[in-house]
C-alpha positions as a Markdown table, in Angstrom:
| # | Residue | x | y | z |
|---|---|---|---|---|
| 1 | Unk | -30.3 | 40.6 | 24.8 |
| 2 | Unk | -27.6 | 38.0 | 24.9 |
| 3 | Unk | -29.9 | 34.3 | 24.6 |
| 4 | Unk | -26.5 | 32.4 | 25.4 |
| 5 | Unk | -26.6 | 31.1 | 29.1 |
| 6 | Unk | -23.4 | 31.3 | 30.8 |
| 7 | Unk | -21.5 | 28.2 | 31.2 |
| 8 | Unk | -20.1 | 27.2 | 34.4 |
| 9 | Unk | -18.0 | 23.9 | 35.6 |
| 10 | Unk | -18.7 | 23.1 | 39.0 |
| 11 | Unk | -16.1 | 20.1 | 38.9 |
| 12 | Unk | -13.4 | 22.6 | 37.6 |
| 13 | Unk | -14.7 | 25.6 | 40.2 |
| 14 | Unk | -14.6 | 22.7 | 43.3 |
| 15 | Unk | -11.0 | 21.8 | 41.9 |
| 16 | Unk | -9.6 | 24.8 | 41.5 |
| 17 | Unk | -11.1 | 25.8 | 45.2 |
| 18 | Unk | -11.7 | 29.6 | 43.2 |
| 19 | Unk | -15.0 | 30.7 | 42.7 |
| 20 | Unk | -16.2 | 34.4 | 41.2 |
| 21 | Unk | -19.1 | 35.1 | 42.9 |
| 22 | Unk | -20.7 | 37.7 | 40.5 |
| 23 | Unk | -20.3 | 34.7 | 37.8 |
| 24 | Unk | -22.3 | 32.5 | 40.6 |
| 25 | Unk | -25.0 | 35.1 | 41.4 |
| 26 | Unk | -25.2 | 35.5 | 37.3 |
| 27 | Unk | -25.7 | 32.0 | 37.1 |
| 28 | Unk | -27.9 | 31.8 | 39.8 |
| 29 | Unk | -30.3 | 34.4 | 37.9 |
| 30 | Unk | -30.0 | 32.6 | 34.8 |
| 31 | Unk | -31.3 | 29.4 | 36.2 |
| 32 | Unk | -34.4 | 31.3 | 37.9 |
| 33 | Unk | -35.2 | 33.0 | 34.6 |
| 34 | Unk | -35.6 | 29.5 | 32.8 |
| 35 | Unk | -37.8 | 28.4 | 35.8 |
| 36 | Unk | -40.0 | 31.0 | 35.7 |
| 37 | Unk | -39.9 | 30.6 | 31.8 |
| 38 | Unk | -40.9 | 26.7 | 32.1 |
| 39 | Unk | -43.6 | 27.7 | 34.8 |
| 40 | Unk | -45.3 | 30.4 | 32.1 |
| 41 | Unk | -44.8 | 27.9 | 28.7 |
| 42 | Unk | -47.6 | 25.4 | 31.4 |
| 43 | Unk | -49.3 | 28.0 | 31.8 |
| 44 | Unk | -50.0 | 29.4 | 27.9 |
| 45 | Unk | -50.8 | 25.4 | 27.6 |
| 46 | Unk | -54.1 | 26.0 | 29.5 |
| 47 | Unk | -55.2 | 28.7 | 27.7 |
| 48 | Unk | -57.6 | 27.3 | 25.4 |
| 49 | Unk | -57.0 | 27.7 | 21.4 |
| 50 | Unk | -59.4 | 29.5 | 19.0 |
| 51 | Unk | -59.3 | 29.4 | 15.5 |
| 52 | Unk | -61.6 | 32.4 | 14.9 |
| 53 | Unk | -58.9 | 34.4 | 13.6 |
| 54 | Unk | -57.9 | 31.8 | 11.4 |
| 55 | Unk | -53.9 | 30.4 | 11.4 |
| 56 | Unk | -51.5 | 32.6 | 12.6 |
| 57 | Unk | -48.1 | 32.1 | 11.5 |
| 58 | Unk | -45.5 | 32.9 | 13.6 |
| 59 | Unk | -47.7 | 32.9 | 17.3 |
| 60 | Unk | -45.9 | 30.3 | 19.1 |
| 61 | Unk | -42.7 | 31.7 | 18.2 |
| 62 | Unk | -43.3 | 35.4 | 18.8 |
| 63 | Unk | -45.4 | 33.9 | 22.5 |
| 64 | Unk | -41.9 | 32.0 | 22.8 |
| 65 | Unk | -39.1 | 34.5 | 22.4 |
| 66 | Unk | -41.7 | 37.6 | 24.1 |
| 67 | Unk | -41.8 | 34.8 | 27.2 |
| 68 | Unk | -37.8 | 34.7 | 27.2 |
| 69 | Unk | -37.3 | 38.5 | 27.2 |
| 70 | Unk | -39.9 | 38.7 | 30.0 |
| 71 | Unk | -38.5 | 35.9 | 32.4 |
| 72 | Unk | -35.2 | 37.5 | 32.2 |
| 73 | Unk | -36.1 | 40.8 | 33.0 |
| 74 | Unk | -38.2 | 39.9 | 36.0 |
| 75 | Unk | -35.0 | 37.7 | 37.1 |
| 76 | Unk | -33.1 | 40.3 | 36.9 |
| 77 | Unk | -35.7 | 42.6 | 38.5 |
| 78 | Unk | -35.5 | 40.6 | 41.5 |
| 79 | Unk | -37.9 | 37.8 | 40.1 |
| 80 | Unk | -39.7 | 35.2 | 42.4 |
| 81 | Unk | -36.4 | 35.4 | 44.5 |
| 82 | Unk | -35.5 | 32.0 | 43.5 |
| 83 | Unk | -32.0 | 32.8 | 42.5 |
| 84 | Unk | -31.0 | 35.0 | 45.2 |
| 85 | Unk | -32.1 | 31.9 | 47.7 |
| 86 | Unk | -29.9 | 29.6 | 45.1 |
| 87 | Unk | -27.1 | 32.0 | 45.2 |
| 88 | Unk | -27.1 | 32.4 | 48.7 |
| 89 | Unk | -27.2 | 28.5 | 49.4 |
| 90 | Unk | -24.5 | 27.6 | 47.2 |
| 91 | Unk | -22.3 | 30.4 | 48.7 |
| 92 | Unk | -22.6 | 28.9 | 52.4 |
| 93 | Unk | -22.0 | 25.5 | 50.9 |
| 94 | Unk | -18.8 | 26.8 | 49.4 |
| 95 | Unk | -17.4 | 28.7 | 52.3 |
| 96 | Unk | -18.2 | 25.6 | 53.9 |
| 97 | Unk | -16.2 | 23.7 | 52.1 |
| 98 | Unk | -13.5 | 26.5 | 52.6 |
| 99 | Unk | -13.2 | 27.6 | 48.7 |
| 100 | Unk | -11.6 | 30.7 | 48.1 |
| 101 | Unk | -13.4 | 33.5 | 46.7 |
| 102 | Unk | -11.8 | 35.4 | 43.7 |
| 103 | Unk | -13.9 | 38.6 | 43.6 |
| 104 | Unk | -16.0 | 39.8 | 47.0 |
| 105 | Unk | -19.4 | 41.1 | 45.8 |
C-alpha cells in the first residue's frame, strides 16, 4: 500500500472556490485511519512487557507498520465512521460557503 498521505491545501481549495470531492472524502479517510492508528499505538502502551522470550529485534517495528496496514483497511472498510462524519461536515461547510464542486460523487 501507498504509506504517502495525500496532500491537500485548504487555503488554495478556498481560493480557488473548486473542490474534488473524491480527493476530500480520500482525505477524510486518511485522517480517520491515523486516529484510529494513534488510538491503537495507547493502547499497545498498556500492555505490559515481558522479557521471557528474551529481545526481540524488530517487534515495535513489525507492531508499527502491521498497525498501519490495519487502520487503513478498517478506514476504508468503513472504520469508526469518523471520516465519513468529517467528510460530510466539511462538504456542508463548503456548499455553505458557495464553493464549486469539480467532480459530483
Amino acid at each position: 500500500m501507498n504509506n504517502q498521505i495525500s496532500r491537500i491545501e485548504p487555503a488554495s481549495v478556498i481560493q480557488s472556490k473548486r473542490v474534488d470531492k473524491a480527493q476530500l472524502r480520500r482525505v477524510c479517510h486518511e485522517f480517520e485511519s491515523i486516529f484510529i492508528q494513534a488510538v491503537m499505538k495507547a493502547m499497545r502502551k498498556t500492555i505490559p512487557q515481558t522479557t521471557f522470550f528474551g529481545k526481540q529485534w524488530g517487534k515495535e517495528i513489525f507492531e508499527s507498520l502491521f498497525d498501519a496496514e490495519i487502520c487503513k483497511m478498517v478506514s476504508q472498510k468503513g472504520g469508526l465512521g469518523l471520516g465519513k462524519i468529517l467528510y460530510e461536515q466539511m462538504i456542508q461547510k463548503l456548499e455553505n460557503q458557495n464553493t464549486y464542486f469539480s467532480k459530483g460523487l
